[in-house]
Each structure stands twice: as C-alpha cells, then as structure tokens.
N, C-alpha and C positions, 0 to 999 in steps of 0.2 A: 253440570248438564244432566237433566234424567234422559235414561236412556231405558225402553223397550229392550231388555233381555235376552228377551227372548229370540231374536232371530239369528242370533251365533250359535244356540246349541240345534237349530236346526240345519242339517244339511242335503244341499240336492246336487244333480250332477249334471255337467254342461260339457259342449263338448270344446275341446281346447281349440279348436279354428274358429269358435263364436268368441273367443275371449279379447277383448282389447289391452296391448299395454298401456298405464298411464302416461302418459306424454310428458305431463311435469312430477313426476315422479322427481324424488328429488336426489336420487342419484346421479340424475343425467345434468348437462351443462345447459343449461338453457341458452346460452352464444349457439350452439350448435343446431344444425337442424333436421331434427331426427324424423325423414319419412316413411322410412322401411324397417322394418323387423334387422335387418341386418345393420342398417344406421344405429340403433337403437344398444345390438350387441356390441358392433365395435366401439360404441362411447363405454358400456360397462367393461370390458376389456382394455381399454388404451392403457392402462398399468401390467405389469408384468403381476404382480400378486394377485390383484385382481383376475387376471387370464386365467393364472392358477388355481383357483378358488373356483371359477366358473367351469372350468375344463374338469375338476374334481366332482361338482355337482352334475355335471352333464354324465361322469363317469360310472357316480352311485348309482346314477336314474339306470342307466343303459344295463348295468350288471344286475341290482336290485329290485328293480321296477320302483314304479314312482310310488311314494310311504307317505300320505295326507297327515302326518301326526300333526304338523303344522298348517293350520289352516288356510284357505285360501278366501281371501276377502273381496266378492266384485259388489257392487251398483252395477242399474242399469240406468240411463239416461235418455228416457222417452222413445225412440224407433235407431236410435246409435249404434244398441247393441249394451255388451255386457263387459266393463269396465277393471282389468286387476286394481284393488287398490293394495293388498297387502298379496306378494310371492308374485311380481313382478319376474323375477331373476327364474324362479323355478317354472313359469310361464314362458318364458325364452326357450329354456331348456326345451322343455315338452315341444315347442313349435321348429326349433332345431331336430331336434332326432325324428320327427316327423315329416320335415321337408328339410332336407341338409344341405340343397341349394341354397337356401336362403343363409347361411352362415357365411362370417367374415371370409376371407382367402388365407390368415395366418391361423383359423383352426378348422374349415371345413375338410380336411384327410379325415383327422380326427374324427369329426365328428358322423364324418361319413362311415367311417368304418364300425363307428359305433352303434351308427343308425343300421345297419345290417346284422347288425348282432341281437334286434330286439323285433318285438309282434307289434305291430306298430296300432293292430286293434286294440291292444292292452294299454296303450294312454291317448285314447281318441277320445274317453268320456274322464271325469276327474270331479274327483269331493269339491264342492264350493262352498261356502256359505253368501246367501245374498243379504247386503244390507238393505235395507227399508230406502235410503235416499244417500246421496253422495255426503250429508253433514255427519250422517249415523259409520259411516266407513270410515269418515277421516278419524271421528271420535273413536273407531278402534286402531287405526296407525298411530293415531297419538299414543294409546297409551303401549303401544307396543316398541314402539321406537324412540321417544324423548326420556330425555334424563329424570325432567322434572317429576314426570309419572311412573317412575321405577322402571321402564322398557327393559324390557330382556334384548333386545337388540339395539343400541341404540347409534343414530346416526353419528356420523362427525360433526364437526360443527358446520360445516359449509352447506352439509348437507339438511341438516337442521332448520341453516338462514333461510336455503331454499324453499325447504315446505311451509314455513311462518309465512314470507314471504308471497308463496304460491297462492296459500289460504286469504291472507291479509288482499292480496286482489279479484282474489274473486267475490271476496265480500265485501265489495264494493269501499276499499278501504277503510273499515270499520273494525279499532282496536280492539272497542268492546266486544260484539259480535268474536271477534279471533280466541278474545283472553275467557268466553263463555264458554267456546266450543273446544278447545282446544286445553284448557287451563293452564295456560302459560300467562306471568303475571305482568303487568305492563312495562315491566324494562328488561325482562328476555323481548320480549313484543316490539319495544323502540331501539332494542340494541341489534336485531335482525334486520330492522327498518335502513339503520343506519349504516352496517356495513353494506348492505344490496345499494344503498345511494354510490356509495363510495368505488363497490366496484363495477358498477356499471356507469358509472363516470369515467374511468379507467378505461373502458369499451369505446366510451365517446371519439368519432372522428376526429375533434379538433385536438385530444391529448395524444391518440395513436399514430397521428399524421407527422409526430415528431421523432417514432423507432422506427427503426429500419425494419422489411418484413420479418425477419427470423423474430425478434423482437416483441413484433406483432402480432405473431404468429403464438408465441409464448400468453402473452397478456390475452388473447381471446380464447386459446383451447388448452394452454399449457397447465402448467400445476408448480411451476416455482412463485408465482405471486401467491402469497400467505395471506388471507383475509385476517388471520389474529398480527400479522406485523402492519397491515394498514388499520384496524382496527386501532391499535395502541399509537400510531403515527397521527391518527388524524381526531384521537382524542386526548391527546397532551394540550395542554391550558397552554406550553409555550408555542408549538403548532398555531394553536388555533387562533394565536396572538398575532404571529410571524406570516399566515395566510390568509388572514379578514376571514374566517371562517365561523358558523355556529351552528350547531341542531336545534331547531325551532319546529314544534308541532310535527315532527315526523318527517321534518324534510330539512334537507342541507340547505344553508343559506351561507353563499360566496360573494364576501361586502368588497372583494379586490379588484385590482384591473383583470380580466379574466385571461384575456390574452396570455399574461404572464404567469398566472395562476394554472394554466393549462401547461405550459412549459415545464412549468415547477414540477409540476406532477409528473409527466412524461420521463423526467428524470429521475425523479426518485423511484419510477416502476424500471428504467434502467439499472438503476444499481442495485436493484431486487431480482437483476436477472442473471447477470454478468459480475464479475470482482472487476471494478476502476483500479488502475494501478495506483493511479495516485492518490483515490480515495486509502486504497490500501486493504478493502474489505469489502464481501459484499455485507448487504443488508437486508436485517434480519431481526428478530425478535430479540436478541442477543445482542449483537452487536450494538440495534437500536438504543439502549437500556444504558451501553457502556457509553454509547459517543456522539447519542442528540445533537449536542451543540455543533460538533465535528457535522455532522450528515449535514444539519440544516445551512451552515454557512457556505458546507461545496455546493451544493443545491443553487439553478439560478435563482433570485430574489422575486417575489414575489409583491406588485408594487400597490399600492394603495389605490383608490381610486380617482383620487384630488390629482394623482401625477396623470393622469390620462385621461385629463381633464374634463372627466367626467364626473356624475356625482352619485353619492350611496344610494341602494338601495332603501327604499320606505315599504316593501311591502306591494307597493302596486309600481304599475308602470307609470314614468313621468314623461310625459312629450312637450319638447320644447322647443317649438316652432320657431325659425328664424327669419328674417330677411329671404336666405339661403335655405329655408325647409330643411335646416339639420335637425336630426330627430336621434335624442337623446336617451336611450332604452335602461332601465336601473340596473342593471347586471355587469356595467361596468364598461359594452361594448358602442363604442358610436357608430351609428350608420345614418351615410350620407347622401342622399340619391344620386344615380348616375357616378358609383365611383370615387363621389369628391366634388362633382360638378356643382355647382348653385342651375338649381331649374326656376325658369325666371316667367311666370307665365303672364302675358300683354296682352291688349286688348282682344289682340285677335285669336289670344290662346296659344301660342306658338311655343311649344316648348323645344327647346338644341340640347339635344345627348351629347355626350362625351365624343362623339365619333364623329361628330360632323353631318351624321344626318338632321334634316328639320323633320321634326312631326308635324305636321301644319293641320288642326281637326278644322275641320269644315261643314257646310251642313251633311254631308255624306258621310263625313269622317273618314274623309282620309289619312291613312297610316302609314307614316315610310320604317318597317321594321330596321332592327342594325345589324340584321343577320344578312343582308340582301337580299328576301326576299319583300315584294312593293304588294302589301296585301291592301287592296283598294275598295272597302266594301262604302255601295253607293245605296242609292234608294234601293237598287235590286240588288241587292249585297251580292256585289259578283266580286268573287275573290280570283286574284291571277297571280302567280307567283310567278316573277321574274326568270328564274330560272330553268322556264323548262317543267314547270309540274314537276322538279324535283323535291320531295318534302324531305327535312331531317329529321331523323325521329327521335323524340323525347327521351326517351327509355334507353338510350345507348344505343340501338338497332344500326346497321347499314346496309341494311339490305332493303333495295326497293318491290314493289309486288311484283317485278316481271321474274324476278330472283327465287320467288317464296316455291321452295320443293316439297315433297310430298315427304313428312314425318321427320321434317326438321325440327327439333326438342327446340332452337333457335331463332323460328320466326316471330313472328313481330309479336301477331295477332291470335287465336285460338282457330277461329274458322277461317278456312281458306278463299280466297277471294274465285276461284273458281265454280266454287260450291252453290248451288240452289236448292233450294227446296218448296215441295209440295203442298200445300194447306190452304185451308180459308182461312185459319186462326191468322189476325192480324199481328195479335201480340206475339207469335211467334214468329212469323217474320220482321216485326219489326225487330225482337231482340238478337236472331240470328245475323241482319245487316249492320248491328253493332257490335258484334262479337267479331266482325270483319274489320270492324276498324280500331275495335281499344288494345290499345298494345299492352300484352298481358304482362311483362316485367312493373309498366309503372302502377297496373292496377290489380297486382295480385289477389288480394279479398277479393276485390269485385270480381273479379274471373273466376274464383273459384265456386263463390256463389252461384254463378251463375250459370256453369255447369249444372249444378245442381237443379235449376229453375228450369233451364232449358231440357232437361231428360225429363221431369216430372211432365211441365206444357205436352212435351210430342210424345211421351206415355198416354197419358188423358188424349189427348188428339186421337191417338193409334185406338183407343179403347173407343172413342167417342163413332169414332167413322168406320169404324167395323159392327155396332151396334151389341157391345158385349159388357155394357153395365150391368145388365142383369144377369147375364151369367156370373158378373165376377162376384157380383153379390152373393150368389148362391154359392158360389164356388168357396169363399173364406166368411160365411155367415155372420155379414158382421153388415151393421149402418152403412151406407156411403160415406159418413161424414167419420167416420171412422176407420177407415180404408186407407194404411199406410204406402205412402209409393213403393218401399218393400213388400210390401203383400204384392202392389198388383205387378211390382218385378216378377215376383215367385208364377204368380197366374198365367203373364205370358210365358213364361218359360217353359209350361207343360201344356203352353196350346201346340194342336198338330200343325196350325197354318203359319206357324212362324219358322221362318228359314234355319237350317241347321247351327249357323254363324253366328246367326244374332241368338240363337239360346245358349251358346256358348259364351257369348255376353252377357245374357242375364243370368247364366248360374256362376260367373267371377264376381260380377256387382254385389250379389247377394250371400256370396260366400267373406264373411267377416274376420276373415285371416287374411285375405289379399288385401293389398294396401290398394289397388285399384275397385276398392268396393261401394258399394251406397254409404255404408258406415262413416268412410273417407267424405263424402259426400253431404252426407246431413251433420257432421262435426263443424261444419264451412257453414251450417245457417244457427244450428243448435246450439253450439260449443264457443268458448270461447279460446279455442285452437287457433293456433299462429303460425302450425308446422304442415308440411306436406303444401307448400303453396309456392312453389317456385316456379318458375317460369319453364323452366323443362319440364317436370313433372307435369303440371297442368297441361302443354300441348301434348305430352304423352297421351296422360287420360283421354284426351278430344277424341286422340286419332285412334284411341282401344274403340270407343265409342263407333266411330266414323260407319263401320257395320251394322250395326244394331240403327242408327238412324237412316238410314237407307231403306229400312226398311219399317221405321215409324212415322216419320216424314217424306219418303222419297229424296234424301237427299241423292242430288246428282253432278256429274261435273256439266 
C-alpha cells in the first residue's frame, strides 16, 4: 500500500476531552458493551496483570508527566470528532487523572489520590499525530502491532483475530481490500475469519442455552475458552469428519443435524471450563493433542442429517412443500407451522392453530389472535382488544402507560406519553408521536437514531422560528449547507436568550469526552457503532435532553 509519509512526522496538539476511544479496538471483548469511559477501563483491567500494568502507567503519568515519545495516532471521522487509533490505554490514563470519577470502583482511591498530586492544565492539551483517513491509521497500527510487519508491540493472537476481523467488516467483507491494506496474506486472513466463525457460534443462544449461567458467564466475558484449543479442535480432518463440518469461502458450513451439533459443542466448551471427573481432565491444547479420540467419544454424538430426516445442505435454501406445508430449511433444522400442526386452508380460507382458536379471514379480515387478544380489523379497521386495552409488550416490558414515571432508565418508550410539544413542523411531530409508541429495547438502532434526527429537526425549528439564520451564519462564517448541527450546538450555547439549563446542555453535547455528547449521537447515523444503544442508556440521554427541548420545541406536560 503507498502511503503519504508524511503526515506522521507532523505533529499537532488536541485537547484529551476531544479525543475518542476506539470502540473496536481490539483489546476489548466485543460480547461486551462498552458505553462509558469507565466500561471501557474495567474490560482493560478485568485481569489482575493487566490492572497492574495499567495502575503502573497511570502512576509514571501522574509522577512524571505525560512523555509523547510514543506517538499518538487519531482520524477524524467527518463532525464525530477525533478518533484514538494507536495509545488507546495511555488516552484512558489521561482522561482518568483528569476526571477520577469516571474510574472503575477497584482503582478510583488510586487514582484519585493521584489525580491530586498533578496540574491537571499540564495534560489538557497532548502531542497527536493525525492520519489523513481511518484506512492511513489502521495502516500504521498495522505495522506497529502485528507479527507479520515486525510490530514492536505486538497483539496476542485473540487480539490480532479481532482487528483482521474488525477491518474484514468494515470493508465490506472484502479479503483482498484487508490483505492490500493491511498486508496480511490470505491465510492469516481466512484463519482469523475462521476462528471469529467458531467463537462466535460459541456465543450463539442455541449452544449457551445448554450451560448453566456460571458457565455462561465464562464462554461470553471469561478467558478460560482458548481460541488456539478451538482453533486446533475444529480443524482436525477427524473433527470435521465426526461433526459434518467444512470451511468454504470464508464461512463455516455445518452439513449435521444441528440440533445435536449445538449440544456437541456446548459440551466440549464445558469441559474447556471445568475438570469432568470422569472425563479425568480438562481440556486443552495439551491434553487435546494426547486424547482426541478420548474427548470426542465422551462428547454427545453429533448426528448426520439423513437421521433427522432431513436433508444436506446445497448451498441455497430448499422448500419442500407438503400436503402439511412442512418446510424443510438446509441447515439441518425442520420447521413446521403451528408447532407440528398441518394448516389446512379450504375454501373459505379457514385455517385452526394448535390451540383451538379458528382464524376465519373474511372480507374484513377477521383475526382471532392465540394470545386472547380478538383483534377485529373491518373496513374501518377498528381494532378492540379483548381484554381491557390491555396491550403485552413485545420487548419484555410490563409495565402499562399509567405506570410509566419520570426517568425510569425502564420504560417502554423514549418520549413519555404525557409530553406535548410546540411547532408547525409536521415532521416533528409526527416523529415525536412515534418515539411514544416504539418500545426502545426492540428497536435500539432505530431509537438511537432518532434522537439524534429529533434534536437536529427542533435545533433547525428553534433556529428557524427565532429568525437567527443569519446570525448563525455570520456567527461560524461558513455556507448553510455546511453548518454542522455541532456548530449550531456551539451558537446556541453562547446566545444570551437561551435559558441557563439548556446551555448546560449544550456545552455536555458538545463536550466530546462525555459519553452523553453529539459525538455519541452522530456515531448512531455515521458509524458503524453498535455500542452505547441500550435501552437504559438511551431513555437516559432523552431525559438529559428533556430541558433543552423545553425550550426548542416547548415540550410540556
């Protein structure tokens, strides 16, 4: 890959609250989900040497002051902000002795006591270097961190699978693109491919649904499952004999009953966890090596497909319609509608569920659900639920809206149903009377988006109906159409007519060390980020907000 040179031997200085960590940095566990500064330390912490190592850098910074010998590597990624991609850990550091609240609870003494021992003006700004674009960054962690390009650091191998891995999706699966930018050659490439298949099948509900939580609990955040002992298990020729298994193009392909094939595996991540008495050992790279045949025969049997009388996979799906509409899927699993039922449809359409309810469609389409609720939509689709306009809600919720309190991290929805607001903008009320009804656990993306759509709308609103386009213009001398919604955060936040509270809101949004920021916010339309979207977090953020919209829309009760 050529590479422009030149922009590592230049250096400029940023200040450490504008810095972001990288989220898939490939130190951290991607099962986990990192939305705070403090999430973030206690995953590089969870080992005791690790703690130590970390508690040691925090210690040199704090006596020493911070020593840039080693560079520090950001991107910036269009109005997000400005990206660590290399000194991630020493980026913690700094933002710990800087704010010590935000450290885990097993080292904030520490690090509090450390954080009083230093001028905290003296790492507010810090040596960077900025790459040109996020491909020119990764192109120097490569060669600073992997084997293959001599790294003076170089990751483990887990951590290694992660970053291939990391890279390999964000470019849109593409080997070559990886093995250009990257120079890794295409079987470090497919052998990373292949254990991330393996242990993230491992993760799959229908294999973990078989250990008890401790168990569980190991296989998703622990560290006794060795990716080199599944790595060497699940590429033995007799394995792969014994489990209808193969690697084809970059992806596992499982020719057995799967049912059983998930069993099989659940157990063998048991005896990777725990010593079986009567296996006599656990297992391990070691032990693997000595007693194959032993492991695989205590292991339950993993059965072919012919026995579950189904049939191989070809590559595509095959449907094969019956009498009884059994549908035959190639993965090994049958599904049958209604449970097992034969649905039998007559002249008049009538299909009978397992439960004894009739469907009967008609020209109205009437629908008798099997939950008990009689949802009856006619020509005027008037829907009545049987019970009471009691609805159950999708997303696990049980709480009904008379229930919903003020700044439950819990409730259903993001906006509260008591909430109104002010405007002629249609599109914003229309999207705010759906942010009342989508229950933000089942549609996390979409919610968190759409904070973000919603503050931009009643920003421009708030701008629009006070007549301060052209101030704002003048104000950050730049196009309209070039006017980032952090710009026009910054604008109102130093106007006089905006209430004390809500510019208290706009200089957290715009401060890019708080994880409640716009940065948080434009990752959810920009990024291809997956973290910071939980369902607490998000009605958190609403109700940070809940002031500041008050006074851009009139929101009221």
């Amino acid at each position: 890959m050529t590479i422009n040179q030149k922009w590592y031997e230049k250096h400029e200085y940023k200040s450490v609250d504008d810095l972001q960590l990288w989220d898939t940095n490939p130190r951290f566990n991607p099962s986990r989900k990192l939305e705070t500064l403090r999430d973030c330390v206690e995953e590089l912490i969870k080992d005791d040497n690790a703690k130590k190592k970390f508690i040691t850098l925090i210690t040199s910074i704090a006596k020493d002051g911070f020593i840039g010998l080693d560079p520090i590597i950001i991107w910036q990624n269009n109005e997000t902000g400005f990206t660590v991609a290399e000194g991630n850990r020493r980026i913690m550091a700094l933002k710990l002795l800087r704010n010590p609240a935000n450290s885990p609870i097993k080292i904030r003494e520490i690090v509090t006591n450390l954080s009083k021992s230093i001028n905290k003006n003296e790492i507010e700004k810090i040596n960077v270097f900025l790459a040109p674009s996020f491909k020119e960054a990764i192109w120097y962690v490569t060669k600073r961190h992997t084997s293959t390009n001599n790294g003076l650091v170089s990751w483990d191998r887990t951590q290694q699978h992660r970053f291939i891995v990391s890279i390999y999706n964000q470019y849109h699966h593409d080997p070559n693109e990886l093995e250009k930018l990257t120079g890794f050659d295409q079987s470090i490439i497919k052998g990373a491919i292949y254990a991330n298949h393996i242990i993230e099948l491992a993760k799959d509900e229908k294999v973990i649904c078989h250990l008890t939580p401790d168990e569980k609990q190991e296989v998703l955040y622990g560290n006794k499952i060795s990716i080199s002992t599944l790595e060497r298990w699940f590429n033995n020729s007799k394995i792969k004999e014994a489990w209808y298994i193969a690697f084809v193009d970059y992806e596992l392909k499982i020719n057995s009953d799967i049912n059983s094939f998930y069993n099989a595996y659940a157990h063998l991540l048991k005896l990777m966890i725990n010593k079986n008495e009567d296996l006599g050992f656990i297992v391990n790279t070691r032990t693997m090596d000595d007693h194959l045949q032993k492991i695989l025969d205590f292991l339950p049997e993993v059965k072919p497909l012919q026995e579950s009388g189904t049939v191989k996979p070809t590559g595509e799906d095959t449907e094969k319609p019956t009498d009884g509409d059994t549908v035959k899927p190639t993965n090994g699993d049958t599904v049958k509608p209604t449970d097992g039922d034969t649905v039998k449809p007559t002249d008049g359409d009538t299909v009978k569920p397992t439960n004894g309810d009739t469907v009967k469609p008609t020209d109205g389409d009437t629908v008798k659900p099997t939950d008990g609720d009689t949802v009856k939509p006619t020509n005027g689709d008037t829907v009545k639920p049987t019970d009471g306009d009691t609805v159950k809600p999708t997303d696990g919720d049980t709480k009904n809206d008379n229930q919903e309190r003020d700044g439950d991290p819990q409730r259903k929805s993001l906006a509260y149903k008591k909430h109104s607001i002010t405007t002629e903008n249609h599109k914003l009320h229309a999207l705010f009377n759906e942010l009342k009804k989508l229950p933000t656990k089942s549609y996390q993306h979409v919610s968190a988006a759409a904070i973000r759509i919603f503050l931009d709308l009643s920003v421009e609103n708030y701008i629009s109906v006070n007549k301060l386009k052209s101030d704002l213009k003048n104000y950050k001398n730049k196009k309209p159409g070039v006017i980032t919604l952090t710009d026009k955060l910054k604008y109102l936040s130093d106007l006089s007519l905006v209430p004390k509270e809500a510019k208290s809101i706009l200089k957290q949004l715009t401060n890019f060390s708080n994880d409640y920021s716009i940065h948080t916010l434009n990752k959810y339309i920009h990024e291809n980020t997956t973290h910071k979207i939980s369902r607490e977090f998000l009605n958190h953020f609403w109700d940070i907000l809940i002031p500041l919209f008050e006074v851009l829309v009139d929101m009221r009760e």
